[in-house]
C-alpha positions in Angstrom: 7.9 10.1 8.6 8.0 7.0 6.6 6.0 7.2 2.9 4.6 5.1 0.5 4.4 6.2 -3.1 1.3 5.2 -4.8 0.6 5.2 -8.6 -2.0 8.1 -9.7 -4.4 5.9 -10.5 -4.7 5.0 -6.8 -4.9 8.2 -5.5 -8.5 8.9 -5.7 -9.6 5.2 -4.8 -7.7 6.1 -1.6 -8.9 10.0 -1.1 -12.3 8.2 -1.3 -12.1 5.2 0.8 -12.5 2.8 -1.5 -9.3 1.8 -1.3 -8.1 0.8 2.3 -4.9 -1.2 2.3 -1.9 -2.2 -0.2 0.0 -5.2 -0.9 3.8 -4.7 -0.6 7.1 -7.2 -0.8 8.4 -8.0 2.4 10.8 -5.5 3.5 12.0 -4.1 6.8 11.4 -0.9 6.0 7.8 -1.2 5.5 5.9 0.9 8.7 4.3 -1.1 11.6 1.1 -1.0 13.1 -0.4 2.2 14.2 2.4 4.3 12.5 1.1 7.6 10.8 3.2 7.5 7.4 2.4 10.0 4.1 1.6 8.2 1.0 3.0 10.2 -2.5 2.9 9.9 -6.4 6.5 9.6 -6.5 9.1 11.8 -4.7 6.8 14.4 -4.2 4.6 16.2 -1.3 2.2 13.7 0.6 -1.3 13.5 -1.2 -2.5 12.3 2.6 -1.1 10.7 5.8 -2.4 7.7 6.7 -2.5 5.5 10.1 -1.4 1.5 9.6 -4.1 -0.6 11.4 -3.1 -4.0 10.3 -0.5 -6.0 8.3 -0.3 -9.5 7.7 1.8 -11.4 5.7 0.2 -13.5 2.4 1.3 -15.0 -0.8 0.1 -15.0 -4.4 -2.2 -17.7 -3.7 -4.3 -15.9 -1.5 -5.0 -13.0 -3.6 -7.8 -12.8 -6.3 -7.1 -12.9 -9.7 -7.6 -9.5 -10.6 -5.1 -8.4 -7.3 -2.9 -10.9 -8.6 -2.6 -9.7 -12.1 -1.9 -6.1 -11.1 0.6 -7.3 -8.5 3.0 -9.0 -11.3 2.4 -5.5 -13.5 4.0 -3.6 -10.6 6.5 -6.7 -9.5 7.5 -8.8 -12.8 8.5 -12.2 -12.1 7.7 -11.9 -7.8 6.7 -14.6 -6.1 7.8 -14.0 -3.0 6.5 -12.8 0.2 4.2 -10.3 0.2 3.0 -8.0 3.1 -0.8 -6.6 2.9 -0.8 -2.9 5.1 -4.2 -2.0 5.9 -4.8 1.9 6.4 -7.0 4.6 7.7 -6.7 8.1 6.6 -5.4 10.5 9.3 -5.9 13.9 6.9 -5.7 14.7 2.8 -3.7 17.1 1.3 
């Protein structure tokens, strides 16, 4: 199973549903459309597993200021492609 690793701060947002999708770089080993993949703090055991229901490609432009800002504290200097993964929890814990 593939997994995404999420910063702590995320987790409950996510746990909660008030968070419900992620911006990534492109990469080809992000997961596809209705794959089930776990989603970690790090290299640890899956906090949840989570079922992709959309993904769409988008650039900085497109993203509010406040995404925007918190994209370039994770990715310094990116201004490439990025991929949005929208989610739906399958189970917690």
């Amino acid at each position: 199973m593939k997994n995404l690793w999420f910063k702590q701060c995320y987790v409950s947002p996510i746990l909660n549903g008030s968070k419900t999708d992620t911006i990534r770089r492109q990469s080809s080993r992000l997961p596809n459309i209705n794959e089930v993949i776990g989603f970690s703090v790090g290299p640890i055991k899956s906090f949840c597993t989570a079922r992709i229901t959309a993904k769409e490609i988008i650039n900085f432009k497109n993203i509010s200021d406040k995404r925007r800002k918190e994209l370039l504290s994770i990715y310094p200097g990116y201004l490439g492609a990025l991929v949005r993964l929208s989610y739906k929890l399958e189970s917690a814990g």
